[in-house]
PAFI-20599 format. One line per field, with one value per residue (C-alpha): residue number from 1; residue in three letters; z, x, y. Coordinates in steps of 0.5 Angstrom, whole numbers. Layout:
# PAFI-20599
i	c(NUM|...)
aa	c(ALA|...)
zz	c(Z|...)
xx	c(X|...)
yy	c(Y|...)
//
This chain:
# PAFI-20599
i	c(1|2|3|4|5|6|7|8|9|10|11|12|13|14|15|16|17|18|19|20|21|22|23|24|25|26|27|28|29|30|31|32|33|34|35|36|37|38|39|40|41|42|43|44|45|46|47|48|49|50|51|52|53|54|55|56|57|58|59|60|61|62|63|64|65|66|67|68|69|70|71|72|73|74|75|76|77|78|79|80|81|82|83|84|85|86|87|88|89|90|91|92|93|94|95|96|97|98|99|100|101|102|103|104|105|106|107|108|109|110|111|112|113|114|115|116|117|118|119|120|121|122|123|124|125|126|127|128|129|130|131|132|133|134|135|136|137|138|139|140|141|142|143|144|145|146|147|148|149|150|151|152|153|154|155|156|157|158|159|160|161|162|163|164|165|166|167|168|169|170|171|172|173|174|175|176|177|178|179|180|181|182|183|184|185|186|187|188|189|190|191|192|193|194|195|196|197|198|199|200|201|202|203|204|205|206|207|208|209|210|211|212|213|214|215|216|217|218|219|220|221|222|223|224|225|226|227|228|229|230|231|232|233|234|235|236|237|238|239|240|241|242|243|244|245|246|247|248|249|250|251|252|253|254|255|256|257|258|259|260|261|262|263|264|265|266|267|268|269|270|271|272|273|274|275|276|277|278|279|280|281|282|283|284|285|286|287|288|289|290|291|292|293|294|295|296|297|298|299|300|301|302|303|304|305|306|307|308|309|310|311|312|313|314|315|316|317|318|319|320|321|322|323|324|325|326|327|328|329|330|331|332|333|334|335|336|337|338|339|340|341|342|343|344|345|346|347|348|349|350|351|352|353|354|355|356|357|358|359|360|361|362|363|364|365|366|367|368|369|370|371|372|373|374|375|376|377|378|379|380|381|382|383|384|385|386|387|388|389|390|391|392|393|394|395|396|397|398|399|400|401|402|403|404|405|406|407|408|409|410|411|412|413|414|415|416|417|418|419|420|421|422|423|424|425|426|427|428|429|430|431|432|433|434|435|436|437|438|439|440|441|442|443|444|445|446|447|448|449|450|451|452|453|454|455|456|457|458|459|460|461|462|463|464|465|466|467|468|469|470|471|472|473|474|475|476|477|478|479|480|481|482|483|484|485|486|487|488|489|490|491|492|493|494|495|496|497|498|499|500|501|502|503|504|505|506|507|508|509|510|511|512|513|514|515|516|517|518|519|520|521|522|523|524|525|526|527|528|529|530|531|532|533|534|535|536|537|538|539|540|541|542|543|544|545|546|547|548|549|550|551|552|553|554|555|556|557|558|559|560|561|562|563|564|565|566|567|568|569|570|571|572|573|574|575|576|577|578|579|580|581|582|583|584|585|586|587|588|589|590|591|592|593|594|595|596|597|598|599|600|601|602|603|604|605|606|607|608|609|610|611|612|613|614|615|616|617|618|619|620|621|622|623|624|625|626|627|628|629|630|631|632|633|634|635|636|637|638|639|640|641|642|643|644|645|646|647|648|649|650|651|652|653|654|655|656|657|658|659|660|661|662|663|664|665|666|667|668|669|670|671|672|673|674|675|676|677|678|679|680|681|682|683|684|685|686|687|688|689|690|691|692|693|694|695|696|697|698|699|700|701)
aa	c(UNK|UNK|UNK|UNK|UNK|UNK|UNK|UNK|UNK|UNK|UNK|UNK|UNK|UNK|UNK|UNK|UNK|UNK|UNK|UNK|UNK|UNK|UNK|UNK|UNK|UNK|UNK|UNK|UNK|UNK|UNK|UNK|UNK|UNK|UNK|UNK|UNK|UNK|UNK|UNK|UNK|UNK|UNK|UNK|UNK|UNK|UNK|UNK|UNK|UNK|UNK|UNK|UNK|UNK|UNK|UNK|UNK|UNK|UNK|UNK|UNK|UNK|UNK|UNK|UNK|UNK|UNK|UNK|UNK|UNK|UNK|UNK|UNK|UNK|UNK|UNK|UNK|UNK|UNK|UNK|UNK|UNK|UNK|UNK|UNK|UNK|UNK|UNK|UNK|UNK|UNK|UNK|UNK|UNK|UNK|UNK|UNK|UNK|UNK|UNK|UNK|UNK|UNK|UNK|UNK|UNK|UNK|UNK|UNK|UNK|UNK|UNK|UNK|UNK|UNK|UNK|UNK|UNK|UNK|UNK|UNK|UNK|UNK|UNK|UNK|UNK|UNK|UNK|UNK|UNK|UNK|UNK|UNK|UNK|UNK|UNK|UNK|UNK|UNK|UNK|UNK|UNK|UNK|UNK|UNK|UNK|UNK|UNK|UNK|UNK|UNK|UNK|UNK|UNK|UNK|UNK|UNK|UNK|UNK|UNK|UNK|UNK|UNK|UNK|UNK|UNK|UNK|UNK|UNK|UNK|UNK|UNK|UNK|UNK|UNK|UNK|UNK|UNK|UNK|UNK|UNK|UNK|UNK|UNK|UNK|UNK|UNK|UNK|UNK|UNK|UNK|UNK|UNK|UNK|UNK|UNK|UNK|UNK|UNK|UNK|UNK|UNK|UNK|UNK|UNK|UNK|UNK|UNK|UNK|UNK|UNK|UNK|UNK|UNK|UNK|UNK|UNK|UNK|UNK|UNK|UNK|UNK|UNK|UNK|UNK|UNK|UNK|UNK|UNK|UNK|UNK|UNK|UNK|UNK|UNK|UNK|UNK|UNK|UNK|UNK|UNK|UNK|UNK|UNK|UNK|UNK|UNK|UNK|UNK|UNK|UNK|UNK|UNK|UNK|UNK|UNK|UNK|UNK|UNK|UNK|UNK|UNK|UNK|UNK|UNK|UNK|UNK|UNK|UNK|UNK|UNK|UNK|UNK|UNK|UNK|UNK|UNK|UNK|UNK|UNK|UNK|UNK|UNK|UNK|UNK|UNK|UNK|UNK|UNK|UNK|UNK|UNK|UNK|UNK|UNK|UNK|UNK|UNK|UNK|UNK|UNK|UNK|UNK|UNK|UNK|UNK|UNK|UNK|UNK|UNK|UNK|UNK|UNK|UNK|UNK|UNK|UNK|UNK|UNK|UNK|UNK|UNK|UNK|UNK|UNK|UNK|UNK|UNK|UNK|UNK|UNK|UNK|UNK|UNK|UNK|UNK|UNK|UNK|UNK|UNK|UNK|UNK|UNK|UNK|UNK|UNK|UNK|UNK|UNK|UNK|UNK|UNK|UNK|UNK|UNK|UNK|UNK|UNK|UNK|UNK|UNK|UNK|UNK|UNK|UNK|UNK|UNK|UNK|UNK|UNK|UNK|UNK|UNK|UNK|UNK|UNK|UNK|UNK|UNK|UNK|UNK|UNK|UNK|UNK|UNK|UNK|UNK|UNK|UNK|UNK|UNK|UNK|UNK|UNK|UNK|UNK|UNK|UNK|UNK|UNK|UNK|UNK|UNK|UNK|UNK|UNK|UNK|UNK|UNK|UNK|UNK|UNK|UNK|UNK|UNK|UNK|UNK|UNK|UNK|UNK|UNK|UNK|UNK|UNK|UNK|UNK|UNK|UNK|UNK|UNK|UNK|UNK|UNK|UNK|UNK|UNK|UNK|UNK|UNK|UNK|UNK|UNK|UNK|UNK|UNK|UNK|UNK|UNK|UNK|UNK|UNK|UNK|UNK|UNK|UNK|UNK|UNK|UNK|UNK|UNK|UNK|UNK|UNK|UNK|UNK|UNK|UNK|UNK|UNK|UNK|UNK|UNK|UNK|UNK|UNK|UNK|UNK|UNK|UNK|UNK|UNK|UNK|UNK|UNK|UNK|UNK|UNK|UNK|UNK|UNK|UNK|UNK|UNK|UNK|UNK|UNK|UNK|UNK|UNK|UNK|UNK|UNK|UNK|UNK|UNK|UNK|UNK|UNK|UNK|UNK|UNK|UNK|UNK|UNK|UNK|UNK|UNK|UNK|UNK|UNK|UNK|UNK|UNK|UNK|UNK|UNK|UNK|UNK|UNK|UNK|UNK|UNK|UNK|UNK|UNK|UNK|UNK|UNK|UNK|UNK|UNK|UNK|UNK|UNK|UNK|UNK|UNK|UNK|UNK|UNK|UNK|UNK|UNK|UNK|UNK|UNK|UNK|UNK|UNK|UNK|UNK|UNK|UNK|UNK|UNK|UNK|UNK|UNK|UNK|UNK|UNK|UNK|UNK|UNK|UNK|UNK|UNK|UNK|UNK|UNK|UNK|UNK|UNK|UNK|UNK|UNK|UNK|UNK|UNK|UNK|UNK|UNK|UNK|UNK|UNK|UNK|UNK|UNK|UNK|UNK|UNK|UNK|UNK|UNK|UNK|UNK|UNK|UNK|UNK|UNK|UNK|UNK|UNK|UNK|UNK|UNK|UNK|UNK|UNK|UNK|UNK|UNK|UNK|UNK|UNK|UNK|UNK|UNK|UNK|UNK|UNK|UNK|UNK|UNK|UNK|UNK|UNK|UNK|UNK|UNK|UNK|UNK|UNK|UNK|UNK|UNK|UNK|UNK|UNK|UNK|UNK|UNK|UNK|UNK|UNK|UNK|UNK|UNK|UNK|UNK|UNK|UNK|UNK|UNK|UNK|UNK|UNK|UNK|UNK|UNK|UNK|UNK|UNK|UNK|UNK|UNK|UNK|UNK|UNK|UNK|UNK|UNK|UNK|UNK|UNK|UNK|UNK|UNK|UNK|UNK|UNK|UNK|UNK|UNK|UNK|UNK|UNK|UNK|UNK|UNK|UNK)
zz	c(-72|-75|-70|-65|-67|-67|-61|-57|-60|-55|-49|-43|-40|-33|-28|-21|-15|-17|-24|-23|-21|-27|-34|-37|-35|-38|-33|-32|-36|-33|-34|-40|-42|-47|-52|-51|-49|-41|-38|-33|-35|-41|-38|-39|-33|-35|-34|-39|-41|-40|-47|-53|-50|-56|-53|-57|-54|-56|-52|-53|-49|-52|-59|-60|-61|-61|-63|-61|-63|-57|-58|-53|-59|-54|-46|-47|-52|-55|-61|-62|-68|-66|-72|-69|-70|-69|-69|-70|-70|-74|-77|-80|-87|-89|-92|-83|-82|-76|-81|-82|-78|-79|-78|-76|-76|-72|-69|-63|-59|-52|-48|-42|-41|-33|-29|-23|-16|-9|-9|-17|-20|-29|-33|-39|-45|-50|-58|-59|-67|-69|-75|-77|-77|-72|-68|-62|-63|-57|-53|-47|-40|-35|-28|-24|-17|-12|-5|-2|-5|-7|-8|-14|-16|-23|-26|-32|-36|-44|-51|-56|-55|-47|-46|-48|-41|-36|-39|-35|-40|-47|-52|-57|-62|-65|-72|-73|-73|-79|-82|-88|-92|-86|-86|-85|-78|-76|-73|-73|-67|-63|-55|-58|-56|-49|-44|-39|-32|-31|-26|-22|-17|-17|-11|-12|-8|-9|-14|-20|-18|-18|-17|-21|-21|-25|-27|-34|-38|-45|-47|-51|-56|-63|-60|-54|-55|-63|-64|-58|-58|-49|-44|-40|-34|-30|-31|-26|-29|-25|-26|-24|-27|-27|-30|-31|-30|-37|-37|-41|-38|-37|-34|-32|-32|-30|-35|-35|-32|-36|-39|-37|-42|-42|-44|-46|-47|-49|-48|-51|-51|-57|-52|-48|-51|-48|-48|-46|-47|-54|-55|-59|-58|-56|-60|-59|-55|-57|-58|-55|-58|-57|-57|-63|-67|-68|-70|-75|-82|-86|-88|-92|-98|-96|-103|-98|-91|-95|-98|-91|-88|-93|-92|-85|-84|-89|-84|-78|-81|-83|-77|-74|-79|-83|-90|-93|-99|-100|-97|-98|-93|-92|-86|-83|-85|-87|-91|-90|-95|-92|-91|-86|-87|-80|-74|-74|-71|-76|-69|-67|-75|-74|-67|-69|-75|-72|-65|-71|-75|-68|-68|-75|-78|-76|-72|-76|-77|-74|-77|-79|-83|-84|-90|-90|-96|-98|-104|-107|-105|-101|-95|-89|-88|-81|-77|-71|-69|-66|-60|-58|-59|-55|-49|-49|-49|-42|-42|-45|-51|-52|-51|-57|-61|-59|-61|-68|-75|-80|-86|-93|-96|-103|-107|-101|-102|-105|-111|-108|-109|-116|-114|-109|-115|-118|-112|-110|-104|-103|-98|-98|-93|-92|-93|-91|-95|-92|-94|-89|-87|-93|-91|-94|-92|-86|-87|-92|-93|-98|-94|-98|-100|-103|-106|-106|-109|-110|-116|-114|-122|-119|-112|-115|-120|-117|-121|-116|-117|-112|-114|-109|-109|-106|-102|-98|-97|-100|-103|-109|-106|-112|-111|-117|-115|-111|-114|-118|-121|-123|-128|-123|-121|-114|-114|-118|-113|-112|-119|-118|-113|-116|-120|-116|-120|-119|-119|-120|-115|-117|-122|-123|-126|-121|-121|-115|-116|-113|-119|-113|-106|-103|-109|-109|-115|-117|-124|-123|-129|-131|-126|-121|-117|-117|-120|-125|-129|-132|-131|-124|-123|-117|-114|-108|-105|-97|-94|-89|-83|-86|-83|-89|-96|-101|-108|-114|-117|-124|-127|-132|-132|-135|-132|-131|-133|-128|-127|-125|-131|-136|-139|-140|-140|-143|-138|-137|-134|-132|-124|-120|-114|-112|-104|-97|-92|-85|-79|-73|-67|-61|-67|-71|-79|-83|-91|-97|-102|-108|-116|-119|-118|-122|-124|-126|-121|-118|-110|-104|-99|-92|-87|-79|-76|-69|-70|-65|-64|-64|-71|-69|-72|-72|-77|-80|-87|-91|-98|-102|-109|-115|-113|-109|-104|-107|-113|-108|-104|-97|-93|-97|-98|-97|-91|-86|-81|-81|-76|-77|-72|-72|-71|-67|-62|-61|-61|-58|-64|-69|-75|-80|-82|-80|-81|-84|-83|-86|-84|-89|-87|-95|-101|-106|-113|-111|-108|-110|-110|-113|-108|-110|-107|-105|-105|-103|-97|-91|-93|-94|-89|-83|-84|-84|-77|-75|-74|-72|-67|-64|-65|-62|-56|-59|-62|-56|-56)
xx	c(54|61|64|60|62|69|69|66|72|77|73|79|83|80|80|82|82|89|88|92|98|98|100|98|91|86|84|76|71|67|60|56|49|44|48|53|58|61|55|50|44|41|47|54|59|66|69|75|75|82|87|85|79|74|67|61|55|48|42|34|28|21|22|29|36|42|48|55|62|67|74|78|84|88|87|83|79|74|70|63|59|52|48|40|32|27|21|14|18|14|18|12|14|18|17|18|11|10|9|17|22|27|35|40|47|51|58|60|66|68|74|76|78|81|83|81|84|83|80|77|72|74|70|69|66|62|59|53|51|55|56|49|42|41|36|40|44|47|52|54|59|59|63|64|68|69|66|68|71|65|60|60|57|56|52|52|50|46|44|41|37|41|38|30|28|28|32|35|38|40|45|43|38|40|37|31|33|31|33|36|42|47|54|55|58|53|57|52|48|54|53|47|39|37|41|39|41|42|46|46|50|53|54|59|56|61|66|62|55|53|46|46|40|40|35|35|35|32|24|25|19|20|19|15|11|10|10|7|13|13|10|15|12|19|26|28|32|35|39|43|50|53|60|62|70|70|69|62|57|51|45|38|34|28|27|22|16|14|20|25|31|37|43|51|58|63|70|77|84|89|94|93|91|88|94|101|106|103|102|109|114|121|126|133|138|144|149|156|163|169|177|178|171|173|180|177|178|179|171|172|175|171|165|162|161|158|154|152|151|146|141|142|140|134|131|133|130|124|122|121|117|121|124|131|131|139|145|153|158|165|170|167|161|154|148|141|135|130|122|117|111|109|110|106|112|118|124|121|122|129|131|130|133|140|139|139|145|149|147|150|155|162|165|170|162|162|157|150|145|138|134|127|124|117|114|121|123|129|127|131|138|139|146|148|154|155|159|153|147|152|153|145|141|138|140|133|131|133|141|141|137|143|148|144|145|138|139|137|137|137|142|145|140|144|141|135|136|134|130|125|121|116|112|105|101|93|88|80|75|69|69|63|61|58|53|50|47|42|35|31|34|40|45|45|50|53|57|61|66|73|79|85|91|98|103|109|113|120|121|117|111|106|100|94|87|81|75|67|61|56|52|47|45|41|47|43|37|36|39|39|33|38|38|45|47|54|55|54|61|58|51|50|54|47|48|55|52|45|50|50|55|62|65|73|74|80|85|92|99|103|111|114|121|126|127|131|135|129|123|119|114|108|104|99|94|87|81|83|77|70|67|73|79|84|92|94|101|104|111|113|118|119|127|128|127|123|116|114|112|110|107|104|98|95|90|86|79|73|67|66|60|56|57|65|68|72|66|67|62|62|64|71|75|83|83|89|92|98|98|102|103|106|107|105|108|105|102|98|98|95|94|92|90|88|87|81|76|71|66|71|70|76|78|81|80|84|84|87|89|92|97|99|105|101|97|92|89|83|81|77|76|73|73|71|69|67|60|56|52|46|48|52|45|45|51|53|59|64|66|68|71|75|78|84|85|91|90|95|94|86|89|96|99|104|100|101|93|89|81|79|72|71|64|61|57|53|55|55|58|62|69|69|76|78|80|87|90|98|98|105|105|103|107|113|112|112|119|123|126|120|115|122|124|117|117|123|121|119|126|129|120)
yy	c(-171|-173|-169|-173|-179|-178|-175|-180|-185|-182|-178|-176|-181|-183|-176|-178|-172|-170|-169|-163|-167|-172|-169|-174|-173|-167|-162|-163|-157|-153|-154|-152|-150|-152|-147|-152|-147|-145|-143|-145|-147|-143|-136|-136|-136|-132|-140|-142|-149|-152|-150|-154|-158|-159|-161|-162|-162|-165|-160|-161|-158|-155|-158|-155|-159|-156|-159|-155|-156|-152|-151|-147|-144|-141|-141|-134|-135|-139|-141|-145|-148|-149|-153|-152|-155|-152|-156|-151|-145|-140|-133|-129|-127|-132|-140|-142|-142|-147|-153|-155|-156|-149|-151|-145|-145|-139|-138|-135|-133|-132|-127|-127|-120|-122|-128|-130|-128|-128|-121|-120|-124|-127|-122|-125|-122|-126|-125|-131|-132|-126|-130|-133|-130|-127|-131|-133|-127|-123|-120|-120|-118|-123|-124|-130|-132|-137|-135|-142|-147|-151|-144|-140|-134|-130|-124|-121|-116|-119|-114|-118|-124|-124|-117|-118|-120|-114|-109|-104|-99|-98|-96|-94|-97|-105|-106|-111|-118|-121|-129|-128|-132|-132|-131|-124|-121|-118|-112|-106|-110|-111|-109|-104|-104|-105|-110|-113|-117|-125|-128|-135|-139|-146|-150|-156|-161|-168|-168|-169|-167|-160|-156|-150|-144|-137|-132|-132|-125|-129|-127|-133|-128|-132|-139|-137|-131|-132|-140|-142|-147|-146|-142|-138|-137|-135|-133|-137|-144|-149|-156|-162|-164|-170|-172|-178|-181|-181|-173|-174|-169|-170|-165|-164|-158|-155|-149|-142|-146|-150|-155|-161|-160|-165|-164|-169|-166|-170|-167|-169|-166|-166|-165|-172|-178|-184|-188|-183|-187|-191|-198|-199|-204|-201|-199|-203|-200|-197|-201|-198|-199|-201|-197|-203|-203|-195|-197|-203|-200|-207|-208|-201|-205|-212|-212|-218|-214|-208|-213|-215|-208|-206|-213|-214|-205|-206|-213|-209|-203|-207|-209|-202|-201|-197|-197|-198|-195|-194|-192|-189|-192|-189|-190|-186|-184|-186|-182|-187|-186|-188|-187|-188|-190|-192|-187|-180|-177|-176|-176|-183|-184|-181|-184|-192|-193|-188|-194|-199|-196|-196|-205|-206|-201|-201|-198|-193|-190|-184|-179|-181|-177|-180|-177|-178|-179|-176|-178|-180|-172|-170|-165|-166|-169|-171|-172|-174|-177|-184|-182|-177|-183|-187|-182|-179|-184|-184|-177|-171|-171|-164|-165|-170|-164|-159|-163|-165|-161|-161|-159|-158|-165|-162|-167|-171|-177|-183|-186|-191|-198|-201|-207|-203|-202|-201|-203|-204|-202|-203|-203|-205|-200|-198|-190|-185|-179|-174|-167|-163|-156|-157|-153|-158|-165|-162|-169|-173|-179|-185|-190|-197|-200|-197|-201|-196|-197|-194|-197|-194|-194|-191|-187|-180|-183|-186|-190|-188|-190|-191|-194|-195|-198|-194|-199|-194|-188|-181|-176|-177|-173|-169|-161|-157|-154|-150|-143|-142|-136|-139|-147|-152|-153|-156|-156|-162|-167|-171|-173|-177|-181|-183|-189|-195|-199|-199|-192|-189|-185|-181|-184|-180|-181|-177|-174|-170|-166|-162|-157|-152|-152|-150|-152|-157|-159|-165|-165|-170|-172|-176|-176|-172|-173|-176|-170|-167|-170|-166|-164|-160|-157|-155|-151|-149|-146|-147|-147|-151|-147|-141|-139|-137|-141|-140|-144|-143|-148|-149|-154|-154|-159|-162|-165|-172|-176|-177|-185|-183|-188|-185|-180|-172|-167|-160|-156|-154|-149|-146|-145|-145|-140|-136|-139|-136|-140|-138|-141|-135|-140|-143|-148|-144|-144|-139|-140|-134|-137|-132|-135|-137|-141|-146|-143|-138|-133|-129|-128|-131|-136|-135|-141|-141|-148|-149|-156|-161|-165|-171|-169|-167|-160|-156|-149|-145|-142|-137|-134|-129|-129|-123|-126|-123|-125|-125|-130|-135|-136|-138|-137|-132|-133|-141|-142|-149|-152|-158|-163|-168|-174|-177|-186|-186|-181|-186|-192|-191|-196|-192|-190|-185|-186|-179|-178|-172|-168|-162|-158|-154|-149|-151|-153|-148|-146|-140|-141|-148|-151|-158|-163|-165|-171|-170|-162|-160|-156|-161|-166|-163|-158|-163|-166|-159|-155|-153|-159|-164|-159|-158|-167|-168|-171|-177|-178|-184|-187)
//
């Protein structure tokens, strides 16, 4: 539900007959099937959506709803979160006994082994709910070619589930599907049992209708033989789809016999945002000089010129949104501290305010650095020469970034100036809080009211505090009934959201540091989120053009009171990581972390992102604990998604403003982590070499 949401806030930019043409404009997906994967109606096809397409896709037909996330992760491969209900189902020998709506979550992966060409068809092979229960487990080779240009045709061979309907072999013997906790990699069913042909055609009719037909391969046993939910009369299905200019898809389907089914997708890509170009007002223009300005050495010795300098470059500065925190002027050089709070992408940050040096500093000025500050820490010192700005400014980004030098910034950043603080920043919002997946109750939410505000005590200590007032919602649905073989670290979140009256979300004095050329530090202390208080300690160790870091964390909390004020509760706990983080290429991230967690349980949690240079992310995580499977409960282990969307790339404005959704497969008291605000390594992360080469053709926006 989240996911759909956000999505449909950005669907793909208009889609004209010459997409292909148009870099600014994402190619249209293929069609998808009431899995919410590539496919034709309830079969798959060997198509690959566009890379980075992330579509989510609502399907329903014979009392079952199928909600899917879909993220193409490279241009070969592709993954799916599918959350199903199933009303009526009825699974002999367990509590779903036809009188209660069971839900099911399962995981699926596709490859394309071939692409096609004129004479060879893609062949694709596929895993459907090989990390779940097993009800839609499957597996499954399937081939798809073009005859004309409008006419395609694909077969294919289906094990499992696929492979329950006039089966014409077998290999070997696949164990019996049973529903259990989820979460375990079904691997000893794999490709084994009976297989079974499926196929279809898909005939293009205009360029956004098109008529699908296909033999299905799927017996449907549990819902139809056993739970009576259709009556399957013929493998035959056929459907109608309808895409919009939007990109949204919408279908119709005529299934087994018996049933109409529907089907809406709603794509989005991170690599193209609705408005290319932004919505911000134009930089200034770099300002040339003269043979005379470059020899002009008398302002040096002028306290009233310097003065000047210094408020006229924080004004100018200011109405681009950046702030001016001090600077270092010499004949010929100028190092600027400077922080951006405005724009996503540090370059833009970086090119405004070097165009806006050229307008106002001498010109005997001849090298610029910039350094950015994060949280009142150095990271990267940035310089151009004035010469190259007043020379390249028409020219390609990457001509101005062969000439730029990016450097370790440890120790170059002038001292800020002295009436910048303490400062006071704050904001009113309404916020959502979310829970789902729960068996019993599968989405719960809070929404309300949130008064945020950061005191900022001097360049590296902030005062930070968050309080809500719950308005509605039903997170306070009573859940300790939920076995736990643990204390109760997560299990009783219910309890913190009964309180109606105005609750302190999180209070935190908080100090960064730079105690290295290369290390970075932050100790936060008092209520460090709305079920712990506590001290945290944090250190990491990152060189500026490293692919690796590495980091070190350490806390020790007490549980809140229920009501969120200033109250403690009996539990408390020492946890605290060793993490690894690296940077594989092509904007993939992995993280290792491996400590203790709060309900004193040891091992190790390995999570996988892709990266965007406009901000956006997508990843997954797991993590396993010394609990075994039994005493986690359902899920078996923890394991997520999560999703940043970054405001500016929705609305085309700058902005720094990022929503954040994590999907939890459930919440359980194995694995839980604190949520701590201001962790280190993103933030530091994203001004180094790395993330500024890959951002720097925003560097002239």
């Amino acid at each position: 539900m989240a996911s759909v949401s956000v999505l449909l806030l950005a669907p793909l930019a208009a889609a004209a007959e010459d997409d292909d043409a148009n870099p600014f404009v994402a190619p249209q997906p293929p069609g998808f099937n009431l899995y919410g994967t590539v496919g034709l109606v309830d079969m798959p096809t060997a198509d690959m959506a566009p890379d980075a397409t992330l579509s989510t896709t609502i399907s329903h037909f014979a009392g079952t709803t199928r909600t899917t996330l879909s993220f193409q992760v490279l241009p070969r491969l592709s993954g799916s979160f599918r959350y199903s209900a199933i009303s009526g189902l009825l699974l002999p020998g367990s509590i779903y006994d036809g009188s209660k709506t069971y839900y099911d979550r399962s995981f699926d992966m596709r490859y394309q082994l071939l692409e096609e060409t004129r004479d060879r068809p893609a062949v694709s092979v596929g895993l459907q709910d090989f990390i779940g229960t097993g009800l839609y487990g499957g597996e499954y080779i399937v081939a798809s070619k073009s005859i004309t240009p409008r006419l395609r045709i694909t077969g294919g061979l289906g094990w499992g589930r696929l492979g329950s309907y006039g089966a014409i072999g077998s290999t070997g013997t696949r164990p019996a599907e049973i529903i259990g906790r989820g979460g375990i990699p079904t691997y000893d069913r794999w490709f084994r049992g009976d297989f079974a042909p499926f196929g279809g055609i898909e005939w293009q009719a205009t360029d956004r209708l098109s008529f699908k037909a296909e033999y299905s391969s799927d017996a449907y046993t549990d819902e139809a033989d056993t739970s009576g939910l259709f009556s399957r009369d013929t493998p035959w299905n056929v459907g109608i789809d309808y895409k919009f200019k939007s990109g949204i898809q919408l279908s119709l389907f005529s299934l087994y016999g018996s049933e109409i089914g529907a089907l809406v997708t709603v794509h989005s890509n991170p690599r193209y945002a609705p408005s290319p170009g932004g919505r911000n007002g134009a930089p200034v223009p770099v300002k040339p000089r003269s043979a005379a300005d470059m020899r002009d050495l008398g302002w040096t010795s002028d306290d009233v010129t310097t003065a000047n300098i210094r408020t006229r470059l924080a004004k100018a500065l200011k109405r681009d949104g950046l702030v001016f925190e001090g600077i270092e002027l010499s004949a010929t050089k100028a190092v600027l501290r400077m922080r951006n709070p405005l724009y996503m992408e540090e370059p833009q940050a970086l090119g405004r305010a070097a165009r806006v040096m050229t307008r106002i500093l001498p010109g005997s000025v001849e090298q610029f650095t910039i350094v950015p500050m994060v949280s009142g820490m150095t990271t990267t010192a940035v310089t151009f020469r004035r010469s190259d700005l007043e020379r390249l400014e028409n020219a390609p980004a990457a001509d101005l970034l062969a000439r730029t030098r990016i450097e370790n910034a440890y120790r170059l950043a002038p001292a800020a100036e002295q009436d910048l603080y303490p400062a006071l920043s704050w904001s009113l919002g309404p916020y959502v809080a979310l829970s789902v997946f729960d068996p019993d109750n599968p989405v719960r939410a809070d929404i309300g009211l949130r008064l945020n505000a950061d005191y900022h005590l001097a360049p590296n200590w902030v005062l930070s505090g968050s309080v809500t007032q719950k308005l509605q919602g039903n997170l306070d649905t009573d859940t300790t009934s939920v076995p736990s073989a643990l204390p109760r670290v997560r299990t009783d979140y219910s309890q913190y959201s009964r309180n109606t009256d105005p609750a302190i979300e999180h209070l935190t004095l908080t100090t960064f540091g730079r105690p290295g050329k290369d290390f970075y530090s932050r100790v936060s202390v008092g209520y460090l989120e709305k079920m712990y208080a506590g001290i945290s300690g944090e250190i990491l160790w990152k060189p500026i053009d490293s692919r690796l870091a590495l980091g070190a964390e350490l806390n020790y909390v007490q549980k809140r009171d229920y009501d969120q004020l200033f109250g403690l509760r009996d539990y408390d706990t020492v946890t605290g990581h060793v993490s690894a983080y690296y940077a594989l290429g092509r904007g993939f991230h992995t993280q290792l972390d491996v400590g203790r967690y709060l309900a004193g349980d040891y091992g190790a949690t390995v999570s996988l992102d892709r990266e965007f240079a406009n901000g956006w992310r997508l990843g997954a995580y797991a993590t396993f604990t010394d609990v075994p499977f039994d005493d986690f409960g359902e899920g078996s282990f923890d394991k997520g998604l999560r999703l940043t969307i970054p405001m500016s790339w929705a609305l085309g404005t700058p902005s720094r403003t990022v929503n954040n959704i994590n999907v939890q497969s459930l919440t359980r008291d194995g694995g839980a982590r604190l949520n701590i605000r201001d962790r280190l390594y993103q933030r530091v992360r994203e001004n180094h070499r790395r993330d500024l080469i890959k951002e720097w053709g925003r560097v002239w926006r």
